[in-house]
DOTIMI-580958 format. One record per atom (N, C-alpha, C): x negated, y, z. Coordinates in steps of 0.02 Angstrom, whole numbers, plus 50000, padded with zeros to 5 digits. Layout:
DOTIMI-580958
XYZ;...
***
This chain:
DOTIMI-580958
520324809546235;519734812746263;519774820346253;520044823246188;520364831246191;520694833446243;521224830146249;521604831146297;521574833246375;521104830946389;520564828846453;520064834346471;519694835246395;519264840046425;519484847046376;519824847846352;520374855646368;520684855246431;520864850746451;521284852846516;520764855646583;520224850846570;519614853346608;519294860246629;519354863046541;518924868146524;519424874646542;520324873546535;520754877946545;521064877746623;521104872546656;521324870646697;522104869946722;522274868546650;522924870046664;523094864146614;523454858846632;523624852046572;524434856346519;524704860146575;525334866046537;525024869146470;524374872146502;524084877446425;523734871046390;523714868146398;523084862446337;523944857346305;524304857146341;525054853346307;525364858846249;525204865446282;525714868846251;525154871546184;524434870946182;524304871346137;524224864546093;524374859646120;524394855446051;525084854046032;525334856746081;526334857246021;526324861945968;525874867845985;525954873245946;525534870545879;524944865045879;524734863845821;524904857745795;525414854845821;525654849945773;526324853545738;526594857845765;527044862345744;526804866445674;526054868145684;525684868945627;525524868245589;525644859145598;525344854445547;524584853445557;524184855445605;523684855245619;523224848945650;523794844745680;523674839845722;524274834845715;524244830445683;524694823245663;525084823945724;525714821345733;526074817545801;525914813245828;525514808345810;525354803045810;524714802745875;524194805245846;523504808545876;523864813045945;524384818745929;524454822545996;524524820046046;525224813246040;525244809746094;524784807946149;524244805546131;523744803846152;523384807646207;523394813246154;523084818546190;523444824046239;524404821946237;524484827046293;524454820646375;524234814446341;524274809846401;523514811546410;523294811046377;522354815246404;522484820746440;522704826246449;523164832346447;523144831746537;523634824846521;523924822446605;523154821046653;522684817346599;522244814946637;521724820646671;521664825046606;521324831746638;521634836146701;521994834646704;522204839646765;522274834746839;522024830246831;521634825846906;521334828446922;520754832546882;520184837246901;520464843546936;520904844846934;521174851246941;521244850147005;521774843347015;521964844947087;521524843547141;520864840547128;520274835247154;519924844947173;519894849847123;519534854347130;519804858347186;520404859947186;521014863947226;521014860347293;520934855947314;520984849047366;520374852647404;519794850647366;519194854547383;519084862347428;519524866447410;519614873547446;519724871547502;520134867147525;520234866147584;519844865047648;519074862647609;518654857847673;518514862947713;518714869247731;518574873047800;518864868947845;519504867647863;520084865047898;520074856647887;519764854447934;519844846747908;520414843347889;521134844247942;521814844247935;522024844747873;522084850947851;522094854647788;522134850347697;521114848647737;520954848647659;521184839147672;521184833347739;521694829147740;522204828547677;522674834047727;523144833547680;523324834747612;522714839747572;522774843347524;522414837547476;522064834647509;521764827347459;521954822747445;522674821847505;523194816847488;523554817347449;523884824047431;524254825047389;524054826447331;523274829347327;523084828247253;522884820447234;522804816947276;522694810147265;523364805347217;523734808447273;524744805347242;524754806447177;524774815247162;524734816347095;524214814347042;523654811047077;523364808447023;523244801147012;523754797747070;523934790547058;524424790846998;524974794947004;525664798046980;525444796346898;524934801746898;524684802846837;524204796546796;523814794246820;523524787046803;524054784046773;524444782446830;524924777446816;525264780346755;525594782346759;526114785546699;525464783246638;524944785546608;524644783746573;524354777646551;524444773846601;524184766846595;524744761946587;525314766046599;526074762846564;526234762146507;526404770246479;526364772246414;525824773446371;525214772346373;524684772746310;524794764746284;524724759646322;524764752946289;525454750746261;526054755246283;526804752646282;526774757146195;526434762446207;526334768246117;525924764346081;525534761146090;525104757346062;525454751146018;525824751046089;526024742446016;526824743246015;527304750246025;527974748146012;528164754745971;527694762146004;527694767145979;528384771346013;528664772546052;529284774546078;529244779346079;528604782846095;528624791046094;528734793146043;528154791246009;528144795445929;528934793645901;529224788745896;529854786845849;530404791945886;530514794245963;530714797645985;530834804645966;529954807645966;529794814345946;529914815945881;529894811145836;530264809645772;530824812345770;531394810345791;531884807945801;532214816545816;531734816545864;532054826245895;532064830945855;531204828245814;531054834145779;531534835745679;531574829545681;532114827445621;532784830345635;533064828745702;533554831945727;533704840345734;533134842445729;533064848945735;532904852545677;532604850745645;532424851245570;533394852445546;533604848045548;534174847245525;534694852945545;534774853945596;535124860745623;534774866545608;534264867145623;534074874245587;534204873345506;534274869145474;534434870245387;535334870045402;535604871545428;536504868245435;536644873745449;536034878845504;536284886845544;535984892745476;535754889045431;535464894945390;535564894645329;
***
């Protein structure tokens, strides 16, 4: 639900992702919890394109087409979320992943210094 309505309030799911990398990087926000929220992230920016779609209704053609394609992207986006929140839920692939990178990386920066 963070996820969602930062993306709302910024309009941008890029700036509301890139600020919760920067605070789990922080230690501010578990890995666990972020996940969640950069797929909220995804969900907030449906609004975005539903709003942008909207500019269009001068041109009926136009805003047609401009509603279709924010529509795609926000099938795109549903979907992707309604894949992976229940597949994180009960197998965890992301987080053991992001783990995985961030351990990995951890590790080279102590090897380069």
């Amino acid at each position: 639900m963070i996820g969602i309505l930062v993306t709302v309030l910024v309009q941008s799911s890029s700036t509301s992702t890139s600020i919760i990398v920067a605070m789990v990087s922080a230690g501010i926000v578990e890995l666990k919890p972020a996940i969640s929220m950069v797929m909220g992230a995804n969900i907030g920016t449906t609004v975005t394109n539903t709003i942008v779609s909207l500019g269009q209704s001068m041109d009926r053609k136009m805003f047609r087409r401009a509603f279709a394609g924010a529509t795609v992207h926000d099938c795109f986006n549903w979907l992707c979320v309604l894949i992976f929140l229940p597949l994180e839920a009960i197998a965890h692939p992301l987080l053991r992943i992001s783990e995985a990178l961030t351990g990995r990386i951890r590790r080279m920066k102590r090897f380069l210094s």
